[in-house]
FIPA-153926 format. One record per residue: residue in three letters; x, y, z of N, C-alpha, C in turn. Coordinates in steps of 0.1 Angstrom, whole numbers. Layout:
% residues N
{pt ALA {X Y Z} {X Y Z} {X Y Z}},
...
END
This chain:
% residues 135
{pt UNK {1912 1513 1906} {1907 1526 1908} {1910 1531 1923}},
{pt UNK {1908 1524 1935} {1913 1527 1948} {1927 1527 1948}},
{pt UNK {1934 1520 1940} {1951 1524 1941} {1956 1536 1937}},
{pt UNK {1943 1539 1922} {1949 1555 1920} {1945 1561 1934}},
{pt UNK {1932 1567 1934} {1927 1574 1945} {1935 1574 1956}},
{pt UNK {1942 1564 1961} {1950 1565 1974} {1963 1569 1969}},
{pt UNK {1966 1567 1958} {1981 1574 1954} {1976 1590 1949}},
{pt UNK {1965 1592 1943} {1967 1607 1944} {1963 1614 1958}},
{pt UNK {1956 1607 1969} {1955 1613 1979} {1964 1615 1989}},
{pt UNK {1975 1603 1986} {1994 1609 1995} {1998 1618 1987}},
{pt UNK {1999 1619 1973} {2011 1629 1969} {2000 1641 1974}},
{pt UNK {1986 1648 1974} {1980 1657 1977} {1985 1658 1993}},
{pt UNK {1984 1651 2004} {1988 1652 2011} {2006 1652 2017}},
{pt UNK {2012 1647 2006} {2025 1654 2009} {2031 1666 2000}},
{pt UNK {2020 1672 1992} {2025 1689 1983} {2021 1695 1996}},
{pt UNK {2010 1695 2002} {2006 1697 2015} {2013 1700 2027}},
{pt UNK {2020 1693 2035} {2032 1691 2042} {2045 1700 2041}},
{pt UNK {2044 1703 2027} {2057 1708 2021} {2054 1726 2025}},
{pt UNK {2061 1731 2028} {2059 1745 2036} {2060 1757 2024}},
{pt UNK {2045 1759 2019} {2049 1773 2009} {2059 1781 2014}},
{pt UNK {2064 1786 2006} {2073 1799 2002} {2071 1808 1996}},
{pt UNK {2070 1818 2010} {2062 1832 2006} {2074 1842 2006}},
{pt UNK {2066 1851 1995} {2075 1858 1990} {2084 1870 1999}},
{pt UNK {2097 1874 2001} {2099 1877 2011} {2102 1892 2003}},
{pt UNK {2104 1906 2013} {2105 1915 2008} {2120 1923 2017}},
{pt UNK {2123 1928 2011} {2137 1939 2015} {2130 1950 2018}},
{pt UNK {2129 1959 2029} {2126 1965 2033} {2132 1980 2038}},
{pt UNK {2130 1991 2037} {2138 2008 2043} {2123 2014 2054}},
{pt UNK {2129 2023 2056} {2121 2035 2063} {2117 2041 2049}},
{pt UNK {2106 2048 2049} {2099 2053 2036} {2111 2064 2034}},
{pt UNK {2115 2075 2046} {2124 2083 2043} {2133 2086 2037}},
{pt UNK {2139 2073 2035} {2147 2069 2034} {2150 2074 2015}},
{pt UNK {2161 2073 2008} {2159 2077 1992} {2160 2066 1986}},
{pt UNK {2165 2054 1988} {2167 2043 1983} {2157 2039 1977}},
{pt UNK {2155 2036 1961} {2141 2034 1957} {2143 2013 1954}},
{pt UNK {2157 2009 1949} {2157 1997 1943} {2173 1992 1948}},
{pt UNK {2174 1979 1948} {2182 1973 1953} {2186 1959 1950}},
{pt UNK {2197 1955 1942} {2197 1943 1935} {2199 1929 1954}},
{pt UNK {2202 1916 1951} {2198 1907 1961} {2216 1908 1965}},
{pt UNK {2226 1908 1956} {2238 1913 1961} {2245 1928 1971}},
{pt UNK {2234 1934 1965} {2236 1946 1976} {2231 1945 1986}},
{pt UNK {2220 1940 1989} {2211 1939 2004} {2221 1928 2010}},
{pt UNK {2226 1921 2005} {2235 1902 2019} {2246 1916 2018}},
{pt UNK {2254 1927 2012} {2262 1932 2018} {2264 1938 2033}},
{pt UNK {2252 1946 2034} {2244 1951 2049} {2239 1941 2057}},
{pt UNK {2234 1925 2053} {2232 1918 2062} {2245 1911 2061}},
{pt UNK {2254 1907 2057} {2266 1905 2062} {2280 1908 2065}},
{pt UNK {2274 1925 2070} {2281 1933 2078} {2297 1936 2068}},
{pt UNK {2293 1939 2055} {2302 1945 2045} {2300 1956 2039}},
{pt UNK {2289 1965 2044} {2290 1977 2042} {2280 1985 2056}},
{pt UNK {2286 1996 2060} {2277 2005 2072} {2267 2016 2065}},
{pt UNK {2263 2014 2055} {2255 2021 2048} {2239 2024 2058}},
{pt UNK {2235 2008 2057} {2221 2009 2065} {2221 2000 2077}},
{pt UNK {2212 2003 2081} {2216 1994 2099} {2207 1985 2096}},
{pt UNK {2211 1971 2097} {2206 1960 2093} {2199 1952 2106}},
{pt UNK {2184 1950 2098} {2178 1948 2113} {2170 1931 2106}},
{pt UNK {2176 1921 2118} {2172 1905 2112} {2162 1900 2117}},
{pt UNK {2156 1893 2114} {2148 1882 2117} {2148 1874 2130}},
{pt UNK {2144 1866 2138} {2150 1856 2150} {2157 1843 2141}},
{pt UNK {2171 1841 2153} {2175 1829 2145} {2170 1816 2146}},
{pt UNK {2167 1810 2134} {2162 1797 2134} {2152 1799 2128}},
{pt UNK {2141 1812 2122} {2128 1811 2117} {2135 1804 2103}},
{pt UNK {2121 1803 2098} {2125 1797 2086} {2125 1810 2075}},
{pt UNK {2117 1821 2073} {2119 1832 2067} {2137 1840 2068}},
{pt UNK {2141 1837 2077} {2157 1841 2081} {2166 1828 2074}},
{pt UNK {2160 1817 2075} {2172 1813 2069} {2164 1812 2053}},
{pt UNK {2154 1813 2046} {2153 1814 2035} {2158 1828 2025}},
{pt UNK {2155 1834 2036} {2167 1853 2029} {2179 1847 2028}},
{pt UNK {2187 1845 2038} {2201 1844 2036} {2200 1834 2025}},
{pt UNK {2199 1824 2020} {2197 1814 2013} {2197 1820 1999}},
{pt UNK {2185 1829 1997} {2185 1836 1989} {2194 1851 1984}},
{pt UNK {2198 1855 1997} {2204 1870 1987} {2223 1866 1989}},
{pt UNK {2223 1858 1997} {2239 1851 1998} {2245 1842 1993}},
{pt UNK {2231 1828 1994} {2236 1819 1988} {2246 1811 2000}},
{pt UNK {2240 1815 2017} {2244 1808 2031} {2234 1801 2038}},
{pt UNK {2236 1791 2043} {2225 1788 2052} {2229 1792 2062}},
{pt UNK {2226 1794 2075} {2223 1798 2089} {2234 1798 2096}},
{pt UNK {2245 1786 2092} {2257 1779 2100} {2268 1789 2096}},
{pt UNK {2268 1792 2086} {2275 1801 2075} {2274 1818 2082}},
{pt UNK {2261 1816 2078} {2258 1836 2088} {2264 1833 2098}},
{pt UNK {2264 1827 2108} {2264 1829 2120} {2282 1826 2122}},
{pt UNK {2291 1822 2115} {2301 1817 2112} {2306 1827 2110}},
{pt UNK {2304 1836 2102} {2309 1848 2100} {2306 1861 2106}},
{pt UNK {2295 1858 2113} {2291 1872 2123} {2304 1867 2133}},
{pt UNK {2301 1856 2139} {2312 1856 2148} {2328 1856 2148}},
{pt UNK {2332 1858 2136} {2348 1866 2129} {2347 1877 2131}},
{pt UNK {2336 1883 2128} {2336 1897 2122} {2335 1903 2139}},
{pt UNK {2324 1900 2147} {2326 1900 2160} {2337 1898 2173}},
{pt UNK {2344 1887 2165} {2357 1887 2172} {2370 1896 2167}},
{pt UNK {2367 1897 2154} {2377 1908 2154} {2377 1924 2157}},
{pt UNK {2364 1927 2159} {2361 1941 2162} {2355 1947 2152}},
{pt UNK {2354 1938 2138} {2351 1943 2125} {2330 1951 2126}},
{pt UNK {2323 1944 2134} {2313 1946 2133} {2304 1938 2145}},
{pt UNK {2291 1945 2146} {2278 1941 2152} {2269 1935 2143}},
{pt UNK {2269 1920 2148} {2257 1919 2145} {2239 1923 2142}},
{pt UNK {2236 1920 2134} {2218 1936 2136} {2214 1927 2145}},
{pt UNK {2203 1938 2149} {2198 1930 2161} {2184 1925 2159}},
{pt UNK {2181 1911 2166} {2172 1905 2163} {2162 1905 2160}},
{pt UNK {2149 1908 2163} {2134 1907 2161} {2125 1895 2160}},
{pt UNK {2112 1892 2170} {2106 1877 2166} {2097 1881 2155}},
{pt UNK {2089 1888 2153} {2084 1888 2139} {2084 1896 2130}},
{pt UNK {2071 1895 2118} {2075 1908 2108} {2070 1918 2112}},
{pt UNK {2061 1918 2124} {2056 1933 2128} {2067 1944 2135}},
{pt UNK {2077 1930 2143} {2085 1939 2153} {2096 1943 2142}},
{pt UNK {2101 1936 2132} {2113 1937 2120} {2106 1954 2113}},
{pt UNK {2092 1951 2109} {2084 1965 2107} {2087 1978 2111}},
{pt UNK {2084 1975 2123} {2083 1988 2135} {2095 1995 2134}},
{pt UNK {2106 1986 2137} {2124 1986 2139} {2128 1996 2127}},
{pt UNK {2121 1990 2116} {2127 1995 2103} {2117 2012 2097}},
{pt UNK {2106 2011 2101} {2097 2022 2102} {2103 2033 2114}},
{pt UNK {2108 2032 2123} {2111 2040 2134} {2129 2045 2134}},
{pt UNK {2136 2041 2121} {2145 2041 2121} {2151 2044 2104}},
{pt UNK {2152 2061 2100} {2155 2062 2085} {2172 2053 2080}},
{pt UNK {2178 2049 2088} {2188 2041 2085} {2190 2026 2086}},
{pt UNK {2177 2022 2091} {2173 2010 2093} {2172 1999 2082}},
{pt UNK {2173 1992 2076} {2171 1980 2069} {2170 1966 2069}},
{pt UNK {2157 1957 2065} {2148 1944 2072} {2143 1940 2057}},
{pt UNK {2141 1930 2060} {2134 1919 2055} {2119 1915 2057}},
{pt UNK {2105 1914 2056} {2095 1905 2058} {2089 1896 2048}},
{pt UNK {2078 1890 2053} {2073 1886 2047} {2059 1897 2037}},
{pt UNK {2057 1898 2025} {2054 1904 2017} {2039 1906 2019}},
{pt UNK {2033 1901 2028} {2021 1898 2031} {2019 1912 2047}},
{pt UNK {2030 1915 2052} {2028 1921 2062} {2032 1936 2057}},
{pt UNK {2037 1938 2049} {2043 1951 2038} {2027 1959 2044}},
{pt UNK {2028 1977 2050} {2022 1982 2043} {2029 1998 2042}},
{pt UNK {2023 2011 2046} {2027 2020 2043} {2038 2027 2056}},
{pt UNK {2036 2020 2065} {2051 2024 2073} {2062 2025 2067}},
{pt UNK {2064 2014 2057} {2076 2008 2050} {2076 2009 2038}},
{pt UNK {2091 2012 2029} {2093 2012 2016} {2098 1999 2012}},
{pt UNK {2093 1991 2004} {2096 1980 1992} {2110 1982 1982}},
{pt UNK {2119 1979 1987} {2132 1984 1978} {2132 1969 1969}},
{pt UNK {2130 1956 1974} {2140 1946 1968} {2126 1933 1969}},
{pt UNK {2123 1923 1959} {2116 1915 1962} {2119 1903 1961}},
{pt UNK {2123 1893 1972} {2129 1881 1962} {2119 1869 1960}},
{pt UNK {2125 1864 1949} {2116 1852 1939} {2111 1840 1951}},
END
């Protein structure tokens, strides 16, 4: 009976450990007309394949930044950044510019109708329109 107990109190303690994944959201300026957006059209604007909306990221290395790219690309971090710096070197484009959290990613994208960001779904309120939600 103490063997179970101590084996269900590591695996409780290592589901624990393991870092929820919250749901992250695709974000516009409410102004904006864009109502919906599949997860292939938003990695186009974050990786700098269409000038549609001005793509505004995350800091590099959160973990919410590299869980987007992960998700609407199918890149990890080494990958974005691999190709910002092509696209950079050739003249093709600017990278969006940075932000450390979801308030400042918020503000950026609320203060700006051509603007487009990512947060976490927990910080979403009426500054910002909800175009895209990923799983």
């Amino acid at each position: 009976m103490k063997k179970l107990m101590s084996s269900l109190i590591l695996a409780a303690l290592a589901a624990a450990a393991v870092p929820a994944s919250a749901e992250i959201v695709v974000i516009v300026n409410p102004k904006n007309p864009a109502t919906r957006m599949f997860s292939e059209q938003a990695s186009q604007f974050f990786l700098g394949k269409s000038a549609m909306f001005t793509p505004v990221d995350q800091a590099d290395g959160s973990h919410i930044r590299n869980e987007f790219y992960q998700k609407v690309a199918d890149k990890d971090a080494a990958q974005v950044k691999a190709l910002w710096s092509k696209l950079v070197f050739t003249g093709k484009g600017t990278p969006p510019k940075e932000y450390k959290s979801n308030a400042e990613v918020k503000k950026a994208v609320a203060d700006d109708p051509k603007a487009i960001g990512y947060i976490d779904k927990s910080a979403v309120d009426d500054s910002v329109k909800v175009i895209l939600t990923l799983p």
